[in-house]
C-alpha positions as CSV (number, residue, x, y, z in Angstrom):
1,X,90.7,17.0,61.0
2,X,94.3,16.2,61.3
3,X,96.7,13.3,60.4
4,X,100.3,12.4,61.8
5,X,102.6,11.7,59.2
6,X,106.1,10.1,59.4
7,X,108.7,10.8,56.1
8,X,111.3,8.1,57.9
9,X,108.5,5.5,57.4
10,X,106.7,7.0,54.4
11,X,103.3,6.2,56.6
12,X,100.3,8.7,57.7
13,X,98.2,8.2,60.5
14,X,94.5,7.5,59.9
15,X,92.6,11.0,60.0
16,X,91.5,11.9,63.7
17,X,89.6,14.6,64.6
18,X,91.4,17.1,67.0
19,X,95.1,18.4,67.3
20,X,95.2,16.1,70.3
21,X,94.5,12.7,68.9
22,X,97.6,13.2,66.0
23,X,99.6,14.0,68.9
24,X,98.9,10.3,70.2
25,X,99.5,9.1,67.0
26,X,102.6,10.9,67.0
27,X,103.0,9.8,70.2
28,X,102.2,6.1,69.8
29,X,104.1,5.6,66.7
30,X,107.9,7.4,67.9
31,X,107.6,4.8,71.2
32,X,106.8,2.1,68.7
33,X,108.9,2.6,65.6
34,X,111.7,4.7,66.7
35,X,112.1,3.8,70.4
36,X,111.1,7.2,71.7
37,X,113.3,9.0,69.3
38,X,112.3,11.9,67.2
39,X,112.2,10.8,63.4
40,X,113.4,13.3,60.9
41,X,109.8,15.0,59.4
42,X,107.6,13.8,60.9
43,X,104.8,16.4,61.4
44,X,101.3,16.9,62.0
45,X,98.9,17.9,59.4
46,X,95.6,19.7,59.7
47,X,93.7,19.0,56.7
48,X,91.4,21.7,54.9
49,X,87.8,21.8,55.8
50,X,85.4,19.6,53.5
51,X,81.7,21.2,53.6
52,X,79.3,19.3,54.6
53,X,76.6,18.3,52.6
54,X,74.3,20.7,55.3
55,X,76.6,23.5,54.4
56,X,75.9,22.9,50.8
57,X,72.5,23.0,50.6
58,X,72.4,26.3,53.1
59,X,74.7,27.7,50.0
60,X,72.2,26.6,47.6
61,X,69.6,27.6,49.2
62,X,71.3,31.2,50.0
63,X,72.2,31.8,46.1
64,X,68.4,30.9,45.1
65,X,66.9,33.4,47.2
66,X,69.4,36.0,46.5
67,X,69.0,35.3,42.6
68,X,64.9,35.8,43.2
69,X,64.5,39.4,43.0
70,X,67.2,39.1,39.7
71,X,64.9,36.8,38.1
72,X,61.5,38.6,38.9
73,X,63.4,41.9,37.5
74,X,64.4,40.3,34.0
75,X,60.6,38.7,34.1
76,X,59.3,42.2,34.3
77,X,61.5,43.8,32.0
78,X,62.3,41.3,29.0
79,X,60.6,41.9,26.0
């Protein structure tokens, strides 16, 4: 995910999904706003990876069956 951000107009782009569509912004907004021209920092931002709720319940899932043979273990041994 990615998002075009211009400092000259304090304003940030909706968030797209590839490198390619913040370049349009990018694109889009210096014809627009600055004629063409090249605004001082103005940049591109890829934004960090959010898990998805599938890749949360595989993590879940992966630290309950990995605590299993943990759990059996103290239930054998505890006294």
């Amino acid at each position: 995910m990615y998002r075009y951000r211009c400092e000259q107009c304090a304003t940030t782009s909706p968030t797209v999904a590839t490198r390619g569509g913040a370049l349009a912004e990018q694109d889009h907004h210096r014809a627009v706003a600055h004629g063409g021209h090249i605004p001082d920092g103005d940049h591109i931002r890829r934004l960090p990876r959010q898990p998805s709720p599938a890749d949360r319940r595989t993590l879940l899932l992966a630290a309950l069956v990995f605590s299993l043979p943990a759990l059996d273990w103290l239930a054998r041994h505890a006294t």
